[in-house]
Every structure is written in C-alpha cells, then in structure tokens.
C-alpha positions in Angstrom: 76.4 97.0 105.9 78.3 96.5 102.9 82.1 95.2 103.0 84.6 95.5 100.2 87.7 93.2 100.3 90.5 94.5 98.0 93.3 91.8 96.5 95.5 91.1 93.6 98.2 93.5 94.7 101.8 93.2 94.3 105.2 93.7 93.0 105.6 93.8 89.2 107.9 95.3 86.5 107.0 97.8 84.1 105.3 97.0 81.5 103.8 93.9 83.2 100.3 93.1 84.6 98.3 93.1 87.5 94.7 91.8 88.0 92.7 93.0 91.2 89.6 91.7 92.4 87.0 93.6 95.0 84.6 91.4 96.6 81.6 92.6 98.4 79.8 91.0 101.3 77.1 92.3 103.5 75.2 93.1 100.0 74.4 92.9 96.6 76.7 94.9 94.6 74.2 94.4 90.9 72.2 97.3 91.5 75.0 99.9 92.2 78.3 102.0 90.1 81.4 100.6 91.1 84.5 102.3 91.0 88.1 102.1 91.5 90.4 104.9 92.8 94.0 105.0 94.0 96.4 107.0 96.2 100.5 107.3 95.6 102.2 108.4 98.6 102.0 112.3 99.4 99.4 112.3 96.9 95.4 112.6 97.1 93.0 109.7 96.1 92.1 110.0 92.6 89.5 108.2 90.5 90.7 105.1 88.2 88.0 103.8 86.3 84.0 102.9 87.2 81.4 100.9 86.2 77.5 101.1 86.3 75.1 98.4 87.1 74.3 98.3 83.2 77.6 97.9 82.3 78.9 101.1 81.2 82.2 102.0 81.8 84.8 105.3 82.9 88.2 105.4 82.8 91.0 108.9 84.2 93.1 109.4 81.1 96.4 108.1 82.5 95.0 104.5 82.5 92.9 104.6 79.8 93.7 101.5 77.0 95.8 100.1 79.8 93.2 99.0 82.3 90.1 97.8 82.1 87.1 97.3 84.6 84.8 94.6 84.4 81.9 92.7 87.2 80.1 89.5 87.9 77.3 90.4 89.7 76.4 86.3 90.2 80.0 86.1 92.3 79.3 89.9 93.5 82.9 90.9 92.6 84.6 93.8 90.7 87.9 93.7 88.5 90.1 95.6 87.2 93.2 94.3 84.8 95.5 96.1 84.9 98.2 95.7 81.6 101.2 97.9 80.3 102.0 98.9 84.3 104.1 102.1 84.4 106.2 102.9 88.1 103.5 106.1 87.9 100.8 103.4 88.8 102.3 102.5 92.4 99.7 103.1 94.4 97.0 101.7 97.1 94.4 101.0 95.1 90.8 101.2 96.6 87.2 99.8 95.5 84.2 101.4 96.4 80.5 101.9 96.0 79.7 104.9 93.8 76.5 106.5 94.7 76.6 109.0 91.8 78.4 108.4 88.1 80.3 111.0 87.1 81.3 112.6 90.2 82.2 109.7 91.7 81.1 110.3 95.4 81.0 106.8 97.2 80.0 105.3 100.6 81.4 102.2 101.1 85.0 101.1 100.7 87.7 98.8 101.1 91.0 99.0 102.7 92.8 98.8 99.7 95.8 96.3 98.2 99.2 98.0 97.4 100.4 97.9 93.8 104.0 98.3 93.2 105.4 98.6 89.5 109.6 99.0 89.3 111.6 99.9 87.2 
C-alpha cells in the first residue's frame, strides 16, 4: 500500500515562498499522475496542479505562474514551489495519487502540511 508524507508547510508572508515535498513509500510513484490539491477552512478540497508520469503538467487558474510542480522519480518524491504566496493560498495542502488526468480522481493520499500566508 502506498503512503504519501506531506512537508514543507509553514508560516510565510505574502508575497513569499514555500516549497513542499510529498514522498511516497510503500511504492513506486514513476508510473502514476501526481497531483496536489488543497482545502481552506469552510471550504471544499480543490485541485492545485498535477503531473503525469511523462512529465506533463496542470495547474487551477489561481496558482498558475505562481507554482510550479515538478518529480524525481529516482528519490520517488513530488514538489511543488510555491512563489508569489497570497493570504488566499492558506490552506492544508494534500498530495495524492491521480488515477485519471483531467478529472483528477485519486486513491492514495497524505495527511497534508498546513500552509499559512499573512498579511
């Protein structure tokens, strides 16, 4: 069974930057999407950016030219850096296994590291 560890997570200002990692155990994560999705409090998880096993990538609108996904399949970790943080980024930010691009169903995921940007 698969197991995604979320880090990177913190406190920053706007306008400053953040750079999570996901790493995956149980698995190998080069022959699957990845994605990265986020909830805000009172809000419902929505989809951040993804990225197949070839290397193509998906970003939502709010964040794209701000973040940017990336993987190394040898250390069987996912990224995302995050840059130009706005306060409408707070959020738990999740990684997870997509099983289908585009809609962005998943199986597997982690439990998430917060992501706090003030003010």
């Amino acid at each position: 069974q698969v197991q995604l560890v979320e880090s990177g997570g913190g406190l920053v200002q706007a306008g400053g930057s953040l750079r999570l990692s996901c790493a995956a155990s149980g698995g190998t994560i080069s022959t699957y999407h990845m994605g990265w999705f986020r909830q805000a409090p009172g809000k419902e998880r929505e989809f951040v950016s993804a990225i197949g096993w070839s290397g193509s990538t998906a970003y939502a609108d709010s964040v794209k030219g701000r973040f940017t996904i990336s993987r190394d399949n040898a250390k069987n970790t996912v990224f995302l850096q995050m840059n130009s943080l706005k306060p409408d980024d707070t959020a738990l930010y999740f990684c997870a296994r997509v099983l289908r691009w585009s809609t962005w169903a998943s199986d597997y995921w982690g439990q998430g590291t917060q992501v706090t940007v003030s003010l």
